[in-house]
Phi, psi and omega in degrees: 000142173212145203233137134188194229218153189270327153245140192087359178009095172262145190227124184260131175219135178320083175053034175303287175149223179260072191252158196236146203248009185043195216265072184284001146291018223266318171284338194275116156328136192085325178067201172074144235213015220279154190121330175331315179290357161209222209255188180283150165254181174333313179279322189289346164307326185254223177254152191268322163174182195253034183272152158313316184295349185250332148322307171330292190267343182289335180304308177309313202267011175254321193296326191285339155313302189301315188290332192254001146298283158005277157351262178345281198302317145349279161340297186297302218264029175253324187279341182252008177263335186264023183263297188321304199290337157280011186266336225267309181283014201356073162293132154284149189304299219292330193249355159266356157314119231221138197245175155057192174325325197310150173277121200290314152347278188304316173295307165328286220287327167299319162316319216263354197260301155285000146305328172300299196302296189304326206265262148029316208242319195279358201261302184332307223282343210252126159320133194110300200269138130297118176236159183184133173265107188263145180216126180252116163288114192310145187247140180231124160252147173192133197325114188287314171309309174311297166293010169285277189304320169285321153321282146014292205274324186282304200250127188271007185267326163328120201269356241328134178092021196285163179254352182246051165282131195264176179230136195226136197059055144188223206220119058055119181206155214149155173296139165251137177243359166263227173298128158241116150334314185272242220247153145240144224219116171222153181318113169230183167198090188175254194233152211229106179270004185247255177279134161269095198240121192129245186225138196225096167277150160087025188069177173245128185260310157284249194251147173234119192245102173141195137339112187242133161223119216153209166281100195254123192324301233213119161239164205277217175266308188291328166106356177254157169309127175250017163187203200306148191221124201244090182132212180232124192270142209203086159186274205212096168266103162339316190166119196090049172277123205236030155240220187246167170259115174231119190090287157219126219263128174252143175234169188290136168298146139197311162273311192223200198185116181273326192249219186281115163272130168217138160091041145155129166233154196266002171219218187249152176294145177266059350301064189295162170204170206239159188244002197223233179255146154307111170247063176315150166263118155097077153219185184308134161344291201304305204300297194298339191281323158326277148348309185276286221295340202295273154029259159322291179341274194299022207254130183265152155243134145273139194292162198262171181245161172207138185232116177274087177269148174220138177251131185122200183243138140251120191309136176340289161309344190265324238295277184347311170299305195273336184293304177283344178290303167315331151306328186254353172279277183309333202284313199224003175311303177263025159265357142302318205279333183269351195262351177273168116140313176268331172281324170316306187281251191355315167267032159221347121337322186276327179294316197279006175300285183285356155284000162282012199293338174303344196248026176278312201314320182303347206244022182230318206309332210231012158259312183187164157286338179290338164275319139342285197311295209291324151333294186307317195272330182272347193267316188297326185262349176294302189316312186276005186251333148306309135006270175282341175299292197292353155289287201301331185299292171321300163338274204272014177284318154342288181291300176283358158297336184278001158261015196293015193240359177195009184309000000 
């Protein structure tokens, strides 16, 4: 449900609960809030003035552009990879047309989910045959220094380069120019004594986190391999890769590291980024949630793979079926997993973007009208863009949900 109101901009967000943006006109001739019904403009873009409060809010109104670009963009590309994937499956266009009300997203990518599901489940079902969906899962990093900087501009207490920013549910990765303590990971393309993270031919003796192609001991919920792999592993081999590695190989850290150190350096990291979430120390709720939605957007990632195998003969009447399914898995499967894997970080930054909305009044009251508007107007596009992230989220959850019966 979503509500709201022209003055006190009350806000219902999906079971956010009731938070209120107070009365940030309270100075403004006139009251009244107007302009709500649409996006930021020009101005709210630029500088509002050179107060903390005003840092505050310029901090804000850049994280809710990122976040509701972001949006946007999620949107396009979950609706146009599963646009690809019903032409690969030959949906007709007439049944993915969203009439009325429908969200065209939603409407696409649910056709394209059951068809997955049907085709998938009838390949299973036929005596003979082995069907298994391999899948390498998008890896995502973000800039530590970048979340530095944004902190920074939102809290004046902040330090940028502080040491004790933690990475919490991931890693720490970066140039070490001391000890690097964890592990180091460099380009090769040959022979591997540690972790194989690329493609590991003539097999995996340890864990293959990604694609196996072969026989794979162990599969995950998700359809990629989770254990020893008889063939060539195309993700993560853990240890024993017993061909060759071509990309990149991690060993126990140790006096120094040419390539990339992850999980611990004896000095400060050189452009470091985190594999996981940002716990900056001491700063504000507003600041961080800002900051996590700016960010969350902007977080690179690699992209995922996905692969359909079938072992066995297909019978003739089947051929046609397995044939677009596999077309359509490659063509556009693993830019569902990416756009699930980025709406996921990304909506729960953005609810708490909008449940910060409470701590705008101090950072707005005492500045200008034009910041009042720009409040306003940034709490209205935080709203609808929270919205669609929790639309994309259902969307690809949905959609990569559809082999989980037999992944």
């Amino acid at each position: 449900m979503l509500g709201l109101r022209t003055r006190g901009v009350y806000l219902i967000v999906l079971g956010l609960g009731c938070q209120t943006l107070g009365n940030v006109t309270g100075n403004v001739s006139g009251g009244g809030l107007g302009g709500l019904a649409g996006g930021l403009t020009g101005d709210c873009g630029g500088d509002l003035g050179a107060t903390a409060a005003a840092n505050r809010l310029e901090n804000f109104i850049a994280s809710v552009n990122a976040f509701s670009t972001s949006a946007t963009e999620l949107d396009t590309s979950l609706r146009t990879a599963c646009t690809r994937m019903a032409t690969d499956l030959g949906i007709p266009a007439s049944e993915l047309a969203a009439t009325g009300g429908e969200n065209p997203t939603q409407k696409a990518c649910d056709r394209v989910a059951r068809q997955l599901r049907e085709d998938f489940t009838a390949l299973r079902g036929t005596a003979g045959l082995q069907v298994s969906l391999d899948v390498q899962p998008p890896r995502c990093e973000i800039s530590v220094e970048a979340y530095g900087g944004c902190a920074a501009q939102c809290d004046a207490s902040y330090t940028p380069g502080s040491a004790d920013v933690q990475c919490e549910g991931g890693e720490l990765r970066g140039t070490c120019s001391g000890q690097c303590t964890g592990r180091c990971s460099a380009e090769v393309s040959g022979s591997c004594s540690g972790a194989c993270e690329g493609t590991c031919s003539g097999g995996c003796t340890g864990t293959c986190a990604g694609v196996c192609e072969g026989q794979c001991a162990t599969r995950g919920a998700d359809g990629s391999c989770n254990g020893r792999c008889q063939g060539t592993c195309r993700g993560t081999c853990s240890a024993g890769c017993t061909g060759s590695c071509s990309g990149r190989c991690e060993v126990s850290g140790g006096a120094s590291c040419s390539g990339e150190c992850r999980g611990g350096c004896s000095v400060a990291y050189t452009a470091p980024r985190c594999t996981g979430r940002i716990v900056p120390p001491r700063v504000s709720a507003e600041c961080r949630a800002s900051c996590d939605a700016r960010l969350d957007a902007q977080a690179t990632c690699t992209p995922a793979r996905a692969t359909l195998r079938i072992t066995g003969n297909v019978s003739t009447d089947l051929q046609a079926r397995a044939t677009r399914l596999r077309t359509a898995i490659e063509s556009g499967y693993g830019q569902i997993l990416d756009v699930r894997a980025t709406v996921e970080r990304v909506g729960r930054s953005g609810a708490a973007l909008v449940s910060a909305v409470r701590e705008l009044p101090s950072a707005v009251s005492d500045i200008s009208v034009l910041a009042a508007r720009c409040a306003a107007t940034s709490v209205t596009s935080a709203v609808s863009a929270a919205a669609s992230v929790q639309v994309s989220v259902s969307v690809s959850v949905s959609v990569s949900g559809s082999f989980s019966a037999g992944s």
